[in-house]
N, C-alpha and C positions, 0 to 999 in steps of 0.2 A: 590697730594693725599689729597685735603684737604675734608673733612667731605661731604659724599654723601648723601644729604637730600633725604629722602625719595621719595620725587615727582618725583627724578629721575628713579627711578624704577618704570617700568610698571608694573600696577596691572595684569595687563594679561598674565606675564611668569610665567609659573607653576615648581615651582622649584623642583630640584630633593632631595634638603636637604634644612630644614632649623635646623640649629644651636643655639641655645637660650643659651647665655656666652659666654663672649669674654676674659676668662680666659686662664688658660696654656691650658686645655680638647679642650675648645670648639674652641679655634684658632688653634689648632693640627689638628682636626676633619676638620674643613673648609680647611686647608692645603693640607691633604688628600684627601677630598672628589671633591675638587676645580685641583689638579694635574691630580685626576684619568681621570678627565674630564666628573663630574658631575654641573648640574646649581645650584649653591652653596650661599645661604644666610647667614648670619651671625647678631644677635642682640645683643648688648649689652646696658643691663640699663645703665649703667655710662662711665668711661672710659676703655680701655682696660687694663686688670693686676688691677684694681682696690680694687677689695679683695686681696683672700689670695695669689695669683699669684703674688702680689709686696712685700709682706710679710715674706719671705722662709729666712733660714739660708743663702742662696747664694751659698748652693753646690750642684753639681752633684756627685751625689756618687750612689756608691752600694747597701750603707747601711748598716755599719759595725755592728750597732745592731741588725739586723735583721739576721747577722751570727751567734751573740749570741745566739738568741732563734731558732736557727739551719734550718732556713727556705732558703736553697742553693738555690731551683730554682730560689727563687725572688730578691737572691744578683748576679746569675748570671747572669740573665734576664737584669737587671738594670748595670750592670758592660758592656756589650754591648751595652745599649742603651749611656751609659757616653762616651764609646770612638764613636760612630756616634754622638753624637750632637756636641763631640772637633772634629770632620772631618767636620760636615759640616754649623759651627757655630765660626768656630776660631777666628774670632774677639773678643766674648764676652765670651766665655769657656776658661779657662788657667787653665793648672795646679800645684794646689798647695798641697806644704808637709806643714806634718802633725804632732805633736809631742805628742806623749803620753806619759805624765811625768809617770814615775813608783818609790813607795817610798817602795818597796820590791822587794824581790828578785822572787817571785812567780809569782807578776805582768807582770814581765820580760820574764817570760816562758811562761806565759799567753797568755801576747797579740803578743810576735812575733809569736807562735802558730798561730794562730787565723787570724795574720795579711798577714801572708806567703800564707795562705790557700787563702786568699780574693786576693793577687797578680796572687795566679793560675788560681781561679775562672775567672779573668779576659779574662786567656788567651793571645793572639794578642791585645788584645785591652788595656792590662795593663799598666799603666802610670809609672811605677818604681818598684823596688823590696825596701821590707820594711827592717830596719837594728835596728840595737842596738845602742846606743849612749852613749858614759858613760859620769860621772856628768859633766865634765870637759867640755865636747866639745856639751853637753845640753843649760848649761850656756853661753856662750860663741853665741852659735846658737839664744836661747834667754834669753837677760839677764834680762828680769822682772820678770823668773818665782821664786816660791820660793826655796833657794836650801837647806835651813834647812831640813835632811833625804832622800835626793835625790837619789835614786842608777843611775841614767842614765833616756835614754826614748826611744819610739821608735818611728821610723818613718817610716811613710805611706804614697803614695799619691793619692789624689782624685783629683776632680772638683768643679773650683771655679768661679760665673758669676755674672750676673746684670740682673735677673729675669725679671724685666718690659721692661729692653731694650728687651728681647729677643723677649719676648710678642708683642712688637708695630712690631721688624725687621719679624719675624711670619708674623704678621697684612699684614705687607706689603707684602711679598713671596707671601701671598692666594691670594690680590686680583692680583697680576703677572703674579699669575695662574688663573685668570678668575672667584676667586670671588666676591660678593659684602658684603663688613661689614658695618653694620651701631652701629655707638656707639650712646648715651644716647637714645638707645630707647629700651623703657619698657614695656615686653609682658604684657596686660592688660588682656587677655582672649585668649581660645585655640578656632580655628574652629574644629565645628564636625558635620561629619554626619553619625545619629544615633551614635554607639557605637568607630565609626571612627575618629581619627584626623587628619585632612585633613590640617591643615595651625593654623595660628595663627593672633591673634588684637595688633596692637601694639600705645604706645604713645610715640610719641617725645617730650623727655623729655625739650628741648631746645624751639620748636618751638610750640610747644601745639598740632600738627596736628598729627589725628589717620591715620592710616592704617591696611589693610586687606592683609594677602600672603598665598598663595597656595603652598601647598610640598608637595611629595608622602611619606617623611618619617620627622617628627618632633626629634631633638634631645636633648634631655633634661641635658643644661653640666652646671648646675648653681649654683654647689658645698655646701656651706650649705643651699645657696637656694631653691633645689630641692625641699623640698616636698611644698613651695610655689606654683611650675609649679604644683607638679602633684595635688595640692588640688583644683586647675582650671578645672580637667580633674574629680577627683571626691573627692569631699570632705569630704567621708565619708574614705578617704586613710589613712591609719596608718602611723605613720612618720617612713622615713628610714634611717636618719641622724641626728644625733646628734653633734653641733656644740664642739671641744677642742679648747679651745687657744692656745695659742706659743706666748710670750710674746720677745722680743729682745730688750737690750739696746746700748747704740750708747757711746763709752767714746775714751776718745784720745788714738792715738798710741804706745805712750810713755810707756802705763802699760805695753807691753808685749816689745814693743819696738825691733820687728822681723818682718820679709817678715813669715816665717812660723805660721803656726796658732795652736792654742792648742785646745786638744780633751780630755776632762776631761770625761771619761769614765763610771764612775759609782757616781753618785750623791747621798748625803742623801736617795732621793726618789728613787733611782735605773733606774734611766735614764743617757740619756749624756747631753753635756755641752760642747759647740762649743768658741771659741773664734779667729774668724777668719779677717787678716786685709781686709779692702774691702775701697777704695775711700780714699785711707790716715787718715783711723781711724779704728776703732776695733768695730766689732758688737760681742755682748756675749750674746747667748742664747740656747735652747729656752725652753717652762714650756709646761706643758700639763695639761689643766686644763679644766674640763667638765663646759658647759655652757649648760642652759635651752633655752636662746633665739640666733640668732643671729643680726647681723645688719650691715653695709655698715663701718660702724667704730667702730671696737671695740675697748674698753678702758682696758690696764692693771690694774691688781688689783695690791693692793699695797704691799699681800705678794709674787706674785709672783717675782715682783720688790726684793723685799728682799731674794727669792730666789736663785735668779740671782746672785745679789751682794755677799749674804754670801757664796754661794759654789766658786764663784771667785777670794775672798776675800783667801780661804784658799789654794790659787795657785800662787797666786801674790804677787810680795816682798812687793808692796805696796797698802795697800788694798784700794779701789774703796768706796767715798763717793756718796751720795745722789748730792752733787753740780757737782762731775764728769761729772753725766749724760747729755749727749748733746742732745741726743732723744731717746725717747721708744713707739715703735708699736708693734701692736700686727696685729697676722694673726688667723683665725677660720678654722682651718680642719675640713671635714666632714667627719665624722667617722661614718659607719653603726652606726645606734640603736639598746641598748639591746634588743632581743625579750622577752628574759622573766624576768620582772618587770626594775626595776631603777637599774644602777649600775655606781656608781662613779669614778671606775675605769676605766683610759681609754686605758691603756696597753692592757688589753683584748678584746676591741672594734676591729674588724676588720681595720687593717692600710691602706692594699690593696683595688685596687681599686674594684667595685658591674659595671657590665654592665647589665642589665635587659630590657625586654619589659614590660613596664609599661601598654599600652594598647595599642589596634589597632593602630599603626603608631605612636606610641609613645615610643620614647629608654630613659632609664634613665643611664646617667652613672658620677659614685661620686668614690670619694675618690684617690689614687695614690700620684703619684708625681712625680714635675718636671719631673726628671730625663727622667721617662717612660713616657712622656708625647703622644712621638710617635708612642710607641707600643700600650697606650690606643687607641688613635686614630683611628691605625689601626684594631683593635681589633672591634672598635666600626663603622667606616666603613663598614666592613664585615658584621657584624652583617646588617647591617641596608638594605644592598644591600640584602641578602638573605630574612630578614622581609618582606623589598617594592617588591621584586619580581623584582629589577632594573639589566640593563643587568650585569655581572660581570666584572670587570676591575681591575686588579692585583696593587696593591699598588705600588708607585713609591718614599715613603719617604727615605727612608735608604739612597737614596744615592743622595738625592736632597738637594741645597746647598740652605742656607737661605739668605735672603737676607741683604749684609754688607761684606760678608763672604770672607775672604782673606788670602791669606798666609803673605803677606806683614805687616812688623812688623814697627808699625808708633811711632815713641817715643813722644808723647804725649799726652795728655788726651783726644785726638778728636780720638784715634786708636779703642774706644766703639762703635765707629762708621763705623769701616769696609771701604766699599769702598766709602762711603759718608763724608767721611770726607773731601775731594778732594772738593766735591760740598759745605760746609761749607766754606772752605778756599778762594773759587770762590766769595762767598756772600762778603766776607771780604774783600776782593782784589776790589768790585763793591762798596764798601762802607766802608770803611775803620774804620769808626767811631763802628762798629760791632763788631769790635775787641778787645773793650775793656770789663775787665774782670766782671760779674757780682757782685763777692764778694770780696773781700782783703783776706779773709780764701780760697775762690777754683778757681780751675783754667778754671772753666765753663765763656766764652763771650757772649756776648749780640747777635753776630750771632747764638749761638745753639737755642734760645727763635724763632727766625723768621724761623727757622729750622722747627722747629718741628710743627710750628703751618702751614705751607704749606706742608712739606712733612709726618708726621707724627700722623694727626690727632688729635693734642692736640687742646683745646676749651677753658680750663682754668687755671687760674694761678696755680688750684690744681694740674692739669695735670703735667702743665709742671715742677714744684719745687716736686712733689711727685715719679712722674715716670719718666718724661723724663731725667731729672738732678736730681734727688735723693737727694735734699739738705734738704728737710724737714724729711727724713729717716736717715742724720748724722749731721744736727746741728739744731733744731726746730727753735730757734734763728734768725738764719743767714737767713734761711726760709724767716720770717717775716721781718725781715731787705729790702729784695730783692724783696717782691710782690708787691711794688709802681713800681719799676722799669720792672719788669716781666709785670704788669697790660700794663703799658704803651706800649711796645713790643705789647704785645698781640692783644689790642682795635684796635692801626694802622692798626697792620696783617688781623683781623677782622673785619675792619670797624664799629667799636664799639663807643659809646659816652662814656662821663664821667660817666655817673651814670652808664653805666656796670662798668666801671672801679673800681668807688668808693666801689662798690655792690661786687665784688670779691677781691677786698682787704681785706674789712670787713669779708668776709666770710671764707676766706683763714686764716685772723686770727684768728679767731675761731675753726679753724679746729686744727690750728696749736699749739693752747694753750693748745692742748689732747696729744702732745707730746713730750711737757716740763713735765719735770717728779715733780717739786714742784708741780704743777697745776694740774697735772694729779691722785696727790693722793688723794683717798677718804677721 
């Protein structure tokens, strides 16, 4: 699978989708539209999960806040689509409990209330029934929380993954099914004619060469990007998206020092507060904070940083400093825009997903999450078949198994990887020297790096320390420790010289100094 340059596709297939985002939306969409047995395109400016799609809390959930402000269809909706992605995603979906500390007695009627209801809502598809827990056996369960006025907690369980892997194993599934993805390339211009949009101008971001493609239906999944595509299509479009942040920080295990993860329910600002383990550390977030621009990386501000730590800080026996932090990334949602004037709030910004026809042969679809990523999909699918006037053909996700996907439970850190770990193991066993461990902190080898850059589509060391091995998302550090070593892997795989090499070292540490949190404050 290694990167299908453009030249290989003929300008003279007339596709029946093209996909613009190689996000959770637009790798859904290609999934679907590529199973039903549509000729299915796929462009991505960077790499695949690159925004906000590598960025997420790491749950599949329901959406327990979304039961507070009473919206059932959309936690039921979402509570089905959670138990189909652990059916047919099981390598990288597992499920995890959940602990809602409660320091009243009110809280305790509260939220098993609430929580019970979200177990029914489930249905068949419900991962556990939720319980009470008194102080004693809270502690004990996890012993970093704080137990100063603890009455007990409860427990819940959701979904718990590795967002970018799922996105590349996606990646993979579509083209299995017959489609074609191209990563680093970057829609420059829409084709039209007259009022129609018939295809799309693309540049390769790698190789510098343009290309022209033909589709009967354009689909526009480029998250806060969108009103970029549609200001191509007409510039005098009003924006439909407003970029929020989500800010996460990355601190060692030790604070909470549990397999179960903690759900701080109501914050200062009257949001939640995740603190969930993930890769043998703790990610704790996440902020919602409106932005005016977006951009490929965005940088945490420095109160929401403070945000983070101080509502953490007041959950934790031992409260979380500024040097704790291992890494902090941020993710941009796209959140409809107000229509009527500025508003800073983003709780009232539409959460859910907008599917719209933007114009002749052009579908816009923003917003959602993970979770639902299938039902947007199909959702948008549909739509696009009915727009294009393309014959109809009944969705075939629900119950199509992605690619990795296993019941077989492999005890160790190569089980992310599903039924490919086997071929990992193979590389090792052909080369032995492979074997050895990338960092003295994780238990990722030197064979996952030749992995991914053959079977996986990764192209740089960003790739592969960012999404494919997640190490610059739990130690910035260790990251930059390991991309001489990564560079060197890669340039072989790629027949690359020194000065790429050099060229993505440098580059990679620059990226990487945005997620050390000293450096990263204004």
């Amino acid at each position: 699978m290694k990167r299908l340059h453009a030249h290989h596709l003929s300008d003279h297939i007339n596709w029946d989708f093209i996909i613009i985002g190689g996000g959770a939306t637009g790798l859904g969409i290609a999934l679907d539209a590529a199973s039903r047995g549509f000729k299915t395109l796929l462009v991505e400016q960077s790499d695949f999960a690159k925004g906000t799609s590598s960025r997420s809390t790491k749950l599949v959930h329901g959406g327990v806040r979304y039961l507070a402000q009473g919206d059932i269809g959309l936690v039921k909706h979402a509570l089905k689509e959670r138990g189909l992605l652990q059916q047919n995603a099981k390598h990288l979906v597992n499920k995890e409990e959940f602990l809602i500390p409660c320091y009243n007695w009110f809280s305790v009627v509260k939220y098993l209330t609430g929580l019970t209801l979200y177990d029914w809502l489930a249905g068949k598809y419900s991962f556990g029934k939720s319980k009470f827990f008194s102080k004693k056996t809270t502690l004990s369960m996890m012993p970093g929380i704080k137990a100063q006025g603890l009455k007990g907690s409860i427990r819940y369980y959701d979904g718990k993954f590795d967002d970018a892997r799922l996105a590349v194993n996606i990646a993979q599934t579509a083209i299995e099914n017959g489609a074609s993805l191209l990563n680093y390339t970057k829609v420059k211009g829409l084709l039209k004619s007259g009022d129609m949009v018939t295809g799309i101008e693309t540049l390769d971001m790698i190789t510098g060469s343009t290309a022209k493609y033909n589709g009967k239906i354009v689909i526009n999944a480029t998250g806060v990007f969108v009103d970029d595509i549609l200001q191509m299509n007409n510039p005098a479009t009003k924006k439909m998206v407003r970029p929020s942040q989500g800010v996460h920080v990355v601190l060692s295990k030790s604070f909470l020092n549990s397999e179960s993860a903690l759900m701080i329910p109501k914050t200062a600002d009257g949001r939640v507060l995740f603190a969930v383990p993930w890769h043998e550390h703790l990610l704790v977030g996440t902020t919602d904070t409106p932005l005016n621009e977006h951009s490929l990386e965005p940088r945490a501000l420095k109160e929401e940083v403070d945000f983070i730590m101080g509502t953490a800080a007041g959950y934790f026996n031992r409260k979380p400093l500024a040097e704790d932090i291992l890494s902090v990334f941020s993710g941009l949602r796209p959140l409809a825009a107000p229509a009527n004037g500025d508003t800073n709030s983003t709780k009232e910004i539409s959460r859910d997903h907008k599917l719209i026809v933007s114009a002749k042969g052009l579908i816009t679809i923003t917003g959602g999450k993970w979770t639902t990523y299938r039902l947007m999909a199909e959702e948008t699918v549909d739509l696009a078949i009915a727009h294009a006037g393309l014959k109809p053909k009944a969705c075939l996700t629900q119950n199509l198994s992605i690619h990795g996907n296993t019941t077989i439970k492999e005890d160790s850190h190569l089980a992310i990887y599903g039924t490919d770990c086997n071929n990992i193991r193979a590389l090792i066993k052909e080369n032995p020297g492979l074997g050895k461990p990338l960092h003295p902190s994780f238990p990722f080898v030197e064979a996952e790096v030749v992995w991914s850059a053959r079977n996986e589509m990764a192209e740089t060391v960003e790739d592969i320390l960012s999404r494919r091995l997640r190490i610059l998302f739990i130690d910035a550090q260790a990251a930059k420790d390991v991309a001489p070593k990564v560079a060197s892997l890669l340039s072989k795989e790629l027949s690359a010289d020194e000065k790429w090499e050099a060229d993505q070292i440098e580059t990679f540490n620059q990226l990487a100094d945005g997620y050390l949190y000293h450096q990263s404050t204004p």
